[in-house]
C-alpha positions in Angstrom: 86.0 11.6 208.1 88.7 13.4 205.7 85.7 14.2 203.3 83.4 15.8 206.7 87.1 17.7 208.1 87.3 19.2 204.3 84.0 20.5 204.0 84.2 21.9 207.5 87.2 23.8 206.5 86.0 25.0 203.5 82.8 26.5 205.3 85.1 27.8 207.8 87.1 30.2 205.6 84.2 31.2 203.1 82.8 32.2 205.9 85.7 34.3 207.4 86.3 35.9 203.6 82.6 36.7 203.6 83.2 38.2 207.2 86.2 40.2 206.3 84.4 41.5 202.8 81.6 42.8 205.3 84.1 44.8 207.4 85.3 48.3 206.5 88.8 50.0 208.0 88.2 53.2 205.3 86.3 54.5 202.6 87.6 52.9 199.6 85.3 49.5 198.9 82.7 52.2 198.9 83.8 53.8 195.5 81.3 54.0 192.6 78.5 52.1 194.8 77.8 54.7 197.4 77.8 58.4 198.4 79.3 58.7 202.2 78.1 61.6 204.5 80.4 61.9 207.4 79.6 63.9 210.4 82.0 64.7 213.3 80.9 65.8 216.9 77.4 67.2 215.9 76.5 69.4 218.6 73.2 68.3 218.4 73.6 64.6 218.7 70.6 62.8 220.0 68.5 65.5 216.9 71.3 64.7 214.4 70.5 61.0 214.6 66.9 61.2 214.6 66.8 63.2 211.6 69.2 60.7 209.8 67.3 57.7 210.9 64.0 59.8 210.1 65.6 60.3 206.4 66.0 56.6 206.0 64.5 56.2 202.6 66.0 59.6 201.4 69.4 58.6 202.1 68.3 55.3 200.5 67.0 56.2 197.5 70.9 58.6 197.0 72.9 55.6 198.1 74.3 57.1 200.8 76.0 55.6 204.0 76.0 58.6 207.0 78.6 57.6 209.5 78.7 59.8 213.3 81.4 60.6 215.2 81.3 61.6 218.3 83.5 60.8 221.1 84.9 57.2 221.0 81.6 55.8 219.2 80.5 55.5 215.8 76.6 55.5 214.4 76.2 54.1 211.0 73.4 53.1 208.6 76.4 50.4 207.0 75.3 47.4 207.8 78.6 45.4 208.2 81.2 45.8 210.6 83.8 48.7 210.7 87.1 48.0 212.3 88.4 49.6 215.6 91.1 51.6 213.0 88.3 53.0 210.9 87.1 55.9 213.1 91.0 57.3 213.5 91.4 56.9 209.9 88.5 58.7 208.1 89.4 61.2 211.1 92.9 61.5 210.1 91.8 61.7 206.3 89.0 64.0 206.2 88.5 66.4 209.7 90.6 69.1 211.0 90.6 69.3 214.3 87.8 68.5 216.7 84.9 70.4 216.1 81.5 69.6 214.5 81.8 69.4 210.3 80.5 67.7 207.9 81.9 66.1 204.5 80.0 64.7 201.9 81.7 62.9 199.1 80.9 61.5 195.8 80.9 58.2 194.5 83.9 58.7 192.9 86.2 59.3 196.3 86.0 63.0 196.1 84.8 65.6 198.7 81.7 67.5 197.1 81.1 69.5 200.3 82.0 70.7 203.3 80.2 72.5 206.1 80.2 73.0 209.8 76.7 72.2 210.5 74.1 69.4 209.7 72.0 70.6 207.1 69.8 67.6 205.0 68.4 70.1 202.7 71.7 71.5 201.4 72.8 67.9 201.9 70.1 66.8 199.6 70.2 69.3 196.8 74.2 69.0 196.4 73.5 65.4 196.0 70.8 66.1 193.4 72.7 68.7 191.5 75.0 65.9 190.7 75.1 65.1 187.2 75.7 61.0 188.1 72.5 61.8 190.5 70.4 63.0 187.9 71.3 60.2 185.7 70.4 57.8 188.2 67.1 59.4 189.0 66.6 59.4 185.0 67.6 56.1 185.0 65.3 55.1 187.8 61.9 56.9 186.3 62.7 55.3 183.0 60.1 51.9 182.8 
């Protein structure tokens, strides 16, 4: 019974570390894996997230995570779970004020644009101006 009660337990909390790995309160276990595009209170919403789930493979291919924010809800192509402090944080850290913008930033942490409307192509073409871009895409082309 001991032996069944210890392997219970130690399901139990590889489990919970697994489930608290998978959940995000900010940007930071994203570093050097992925490029995040954050988008506040697009005025176009409902066209906003069809072209971002319409770019699927685009985004994909750039490693980039888009999060939405609009008011009190959160879209996301992440697949884990963001906490109910991660919204107010990234808000607090990278928006002024409440109006639509947009910030894109690198995989090192840094902000490599910022703009008051959606636009994928610019979007795009900053991403693949990058020279850690072009090296993946050379990377990626090599056999």
């Amino acid at each position: 019974m001991r032996k069944f009660i210890f392997f219970i337990m130690i399901i139990f909390t590889s489990h919970t570390l697994i489930a608290e790995e998978d959940t995000v309160n900010n940007l930071n276990g994203f570093q050097w894996k992925n490029r995040i595009l954050l988008l506040n209170n697009p005025t176009k919403a409902p066209e906003t997230m069809q072209s971002l789930l319409k770019l699927g493979p685009q985004f994909a291919e750039r490693n980039l995570l888009w999060f939405v924010f609009t008011k009190g809800n959160i879209e996301t192509n992440y697949p884990g779970k963001i906490t109910s402090d991660f919204g107010t944080n990234i808000k607090e850290k990278f928006f002024k004020g409440d109006g639509e913008q947009v910030v894109l930033i690198g995989k090192d942490g840094g902000v490599k644009y910022r703009s008051v409307k959606y636009a994928p192509r610019e979007i795009f073409r900053r991403i693949d101006s990058m020279p850690m871009r072009q090296q993946e895409a050379q990377d990626n082309s090599s056999p």
